[in-house]
N, C-alpha and C positions, 0 to 999 in steps of 0.2 A: 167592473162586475166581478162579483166572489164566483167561487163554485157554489152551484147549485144539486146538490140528490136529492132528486124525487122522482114522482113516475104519479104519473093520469091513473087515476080510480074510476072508471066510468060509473060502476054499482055506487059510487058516493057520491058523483056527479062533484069531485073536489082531486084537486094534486095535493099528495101527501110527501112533503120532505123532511128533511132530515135538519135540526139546527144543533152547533154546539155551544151552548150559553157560556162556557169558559172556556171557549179556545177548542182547535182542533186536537187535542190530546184530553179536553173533560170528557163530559158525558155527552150523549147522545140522547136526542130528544126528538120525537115524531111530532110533528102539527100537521094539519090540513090547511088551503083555502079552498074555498067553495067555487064553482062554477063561474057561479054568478059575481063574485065578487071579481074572479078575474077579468071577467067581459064590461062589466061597470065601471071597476076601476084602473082598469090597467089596458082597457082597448081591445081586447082578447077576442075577437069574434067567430072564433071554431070551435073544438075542443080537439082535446089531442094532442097532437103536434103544436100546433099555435097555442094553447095553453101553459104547455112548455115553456116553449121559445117566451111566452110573458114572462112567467117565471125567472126563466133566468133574465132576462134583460132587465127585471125590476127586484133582482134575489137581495141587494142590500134595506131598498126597505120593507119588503117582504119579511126577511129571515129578522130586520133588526124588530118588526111588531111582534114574532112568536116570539122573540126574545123576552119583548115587552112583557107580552102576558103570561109566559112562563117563568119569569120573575116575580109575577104579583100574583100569581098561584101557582108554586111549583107540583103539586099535586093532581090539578085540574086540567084535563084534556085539554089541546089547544086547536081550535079552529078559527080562521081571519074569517070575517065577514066585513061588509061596507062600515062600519063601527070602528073598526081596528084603522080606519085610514080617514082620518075626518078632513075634509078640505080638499081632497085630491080630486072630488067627480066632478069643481066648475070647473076643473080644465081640460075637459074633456068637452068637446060642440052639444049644442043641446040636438036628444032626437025629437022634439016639438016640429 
């Protein structure tokens, strides 16, 4: 597990961290994940605290998809949704 900075946004209903696309001495870059994207894809079922705690327990591919997309638009705000993590929600139990 890396270091993870961020902090719970309740008004965004999203945790916003911190990534650095070139190493911890580049720049510094803000992204969100949404809410919902933590509780769908990463188990999350609080917010707050357990929002967190996903966070960091899931911060390498997390921080590595802001990477992703901050690479392929460095201009363009970065927010995860279910999009950004294809393939990860079969492994999670169906709620059916």
């Amino acid at each position: 597990m890396t270091d993870f900075e961020g902090i719970y946004c309740f008004d965004l209903a999203s945790v916003r961290f911190a990534i650095y696309p070139d190493g911890p001495d580049g720049t510094r870059v803000l992204a969100l994940i949404s809410e919902s994207t933590l509780h769908d894809e990463f188990d999350a079922r609080e917010v707050g605290d357990e929002l967190m705690l996903a966070c960091r327990k899931h911060s390498d591919v997390i921080q590595a998809a802001a990477i992703a997309r901050y690479r392929a638009n460095p201009r363009k705000p970065i927010t995860l949704t279910h999009a950004d993590f294809p393939g990860r929600r079969h492994f999670w139990p169906s709620t059916r």
